[in-house]
N, C-alpha and C positions, 0 to 999 in steps of 0.2 A: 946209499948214504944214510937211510933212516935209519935201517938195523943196524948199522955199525953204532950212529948216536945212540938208538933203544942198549945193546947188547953194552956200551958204554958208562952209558946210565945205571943199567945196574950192577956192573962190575963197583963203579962209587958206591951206591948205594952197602955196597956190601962191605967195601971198605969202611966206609961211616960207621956201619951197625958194628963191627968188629971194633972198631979203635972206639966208639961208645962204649959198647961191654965190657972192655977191660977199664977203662974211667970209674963205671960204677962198682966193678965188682974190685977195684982198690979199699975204695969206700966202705964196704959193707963184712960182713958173715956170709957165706952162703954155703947150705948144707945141703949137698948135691950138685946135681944140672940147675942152672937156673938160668932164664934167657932173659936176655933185657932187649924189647924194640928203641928203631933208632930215634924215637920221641923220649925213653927212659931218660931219668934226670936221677942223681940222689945227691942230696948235700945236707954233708955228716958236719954241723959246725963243732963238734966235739972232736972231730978227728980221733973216735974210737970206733975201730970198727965194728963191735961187742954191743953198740949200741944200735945197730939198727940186722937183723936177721933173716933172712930168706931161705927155707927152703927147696929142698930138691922137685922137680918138675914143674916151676911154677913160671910163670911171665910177664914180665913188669915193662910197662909202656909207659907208666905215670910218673909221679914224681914223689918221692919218700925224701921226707926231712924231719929231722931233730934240731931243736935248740941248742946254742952253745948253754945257755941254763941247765937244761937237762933236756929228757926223753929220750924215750925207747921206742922201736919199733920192732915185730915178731911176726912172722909172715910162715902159714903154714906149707905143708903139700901141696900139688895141683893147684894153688892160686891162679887168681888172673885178677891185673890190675889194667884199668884201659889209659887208653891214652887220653891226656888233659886229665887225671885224677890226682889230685894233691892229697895226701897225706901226712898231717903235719902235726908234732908230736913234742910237750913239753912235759910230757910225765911220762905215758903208756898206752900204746896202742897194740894191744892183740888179735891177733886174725888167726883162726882155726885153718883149720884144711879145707880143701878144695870149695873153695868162696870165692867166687865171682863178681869182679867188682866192676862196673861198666865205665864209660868213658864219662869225662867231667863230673866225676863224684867230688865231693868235699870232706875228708874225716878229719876234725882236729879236736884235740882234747884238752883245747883250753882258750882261752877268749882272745888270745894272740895278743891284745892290747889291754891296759888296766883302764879299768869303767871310765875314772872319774878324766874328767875333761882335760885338765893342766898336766896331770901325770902322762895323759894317753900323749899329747903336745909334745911334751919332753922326752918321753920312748921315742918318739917318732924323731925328733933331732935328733938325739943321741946313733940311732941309727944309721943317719943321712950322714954324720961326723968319723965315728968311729964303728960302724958294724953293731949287732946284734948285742945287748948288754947281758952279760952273765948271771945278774941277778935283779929280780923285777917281783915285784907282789901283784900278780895277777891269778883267774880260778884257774886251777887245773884239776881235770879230776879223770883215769882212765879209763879209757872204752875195751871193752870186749866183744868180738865180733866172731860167733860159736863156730862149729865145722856144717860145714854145707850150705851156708847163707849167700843168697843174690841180692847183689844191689844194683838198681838199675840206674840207668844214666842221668847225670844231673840229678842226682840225690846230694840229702848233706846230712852228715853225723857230727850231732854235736856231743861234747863231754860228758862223759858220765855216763854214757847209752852199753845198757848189753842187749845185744841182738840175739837170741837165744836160735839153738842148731835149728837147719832146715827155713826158716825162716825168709821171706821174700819181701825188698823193699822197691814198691812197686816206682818208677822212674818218674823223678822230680820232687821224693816225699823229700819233707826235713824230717828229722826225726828226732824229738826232744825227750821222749821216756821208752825206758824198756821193752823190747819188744818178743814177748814168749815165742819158745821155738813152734816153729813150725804155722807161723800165724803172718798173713799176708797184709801189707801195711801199707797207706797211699794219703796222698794229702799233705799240706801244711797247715797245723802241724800235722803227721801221719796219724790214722785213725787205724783202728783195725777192722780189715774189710770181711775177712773168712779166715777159716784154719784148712791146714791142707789133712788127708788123709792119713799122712804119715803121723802124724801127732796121734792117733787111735793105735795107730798098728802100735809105735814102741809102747805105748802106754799097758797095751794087749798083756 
């Protein structure tokens, strides 16, 4: 009787992960194979698919969202997004190839809420009333995340950050400023720890 429930179990499970994948891949561009786990979430409030991009060989466990406002999201090659990693997006988020993003990352390129206290109040009703407002003065400013970059788990990227290639963001950094390629980052806010080898060779 177990292995019939085990052999059960993942007959579901497979179902699940199939009728997910096609959920998300309504939603989205995708250029190539692209896999989605059955934690993958994506919610397009634009309802363009044009506005968020994936990539052939790459696989998405996390959760990718744009604003009805705006944003874009660009998702290279061989990615990997872990599960619990939100990527949230009111301008532009770029991701190079094969970047590694570990699970409960946070990348959002804009403050999600306006600063000031009565405005943030009233975003927040407006919200609770009618959904997500289409137009709001809060910062946005886009990230660029280069080809071959790891981010490790429970990191967070905030606006405006470019993580330059090769690059490693050692797990639990925030990361508030630029981070040259090839140069290993840890801390809140991340500091720079070492450079890796590869930054000599291209440089060669």
């Amino acid at each position: 009787m177990g292995k019939f429930f085990y052999f059960l179990q993942r007959v579901l499970n497979k179902i699940q992960s199939f009728v997910n994948t096609l959920a998300c891949k309504s939603q989205i561009t995708t250029i190539g194979d692209v896999k989605f786990g059955s934690d993958a979430r994506i919610i397009n409030m634009q309802k363009d698919t044009s506005k968020i991009k994936v990539a052939g060989n790459s696989f998405i466990s996390g959760e990718l969202s744009v604003f009805k406002r705006g944003g874009e999201i660009s998702i290279g090659e061989y990615c990997f997004v872990g599960e619990g990693t939100r990527i949230w997006s009111a301008k532009k988020i770029f991701i190079g190839d094969r970047v590694l993003i570990s699970h409960n990352v946070g990348i959002h390129d804009s403050n999600d809420h306006p600063i000031d206290a009565v405005k943030r109040h009233e975003h927040f009703k407006h919200i609770l009333k009618v959904g997500h407002p289409e137009e709001i003065s809060i910062i946005e400013k886009d990230i660029f995340i280069e080809d071959d970059v790891w981010i490790g788990f429970a990191s967070i990227i905030l606006k405006g950050i470019r993580i330059g290639k090769g690059a490693i963001i050692a797990a639990g950094s925030v990361v508030t400023k630029d981070v040259p390629p090839y140069a290993i980052v840890a801390g809140n806010p991340a500091r720079i720890i070492k450079y890796l080898k590869e930054e000599n060779d291209e440089l060669a």
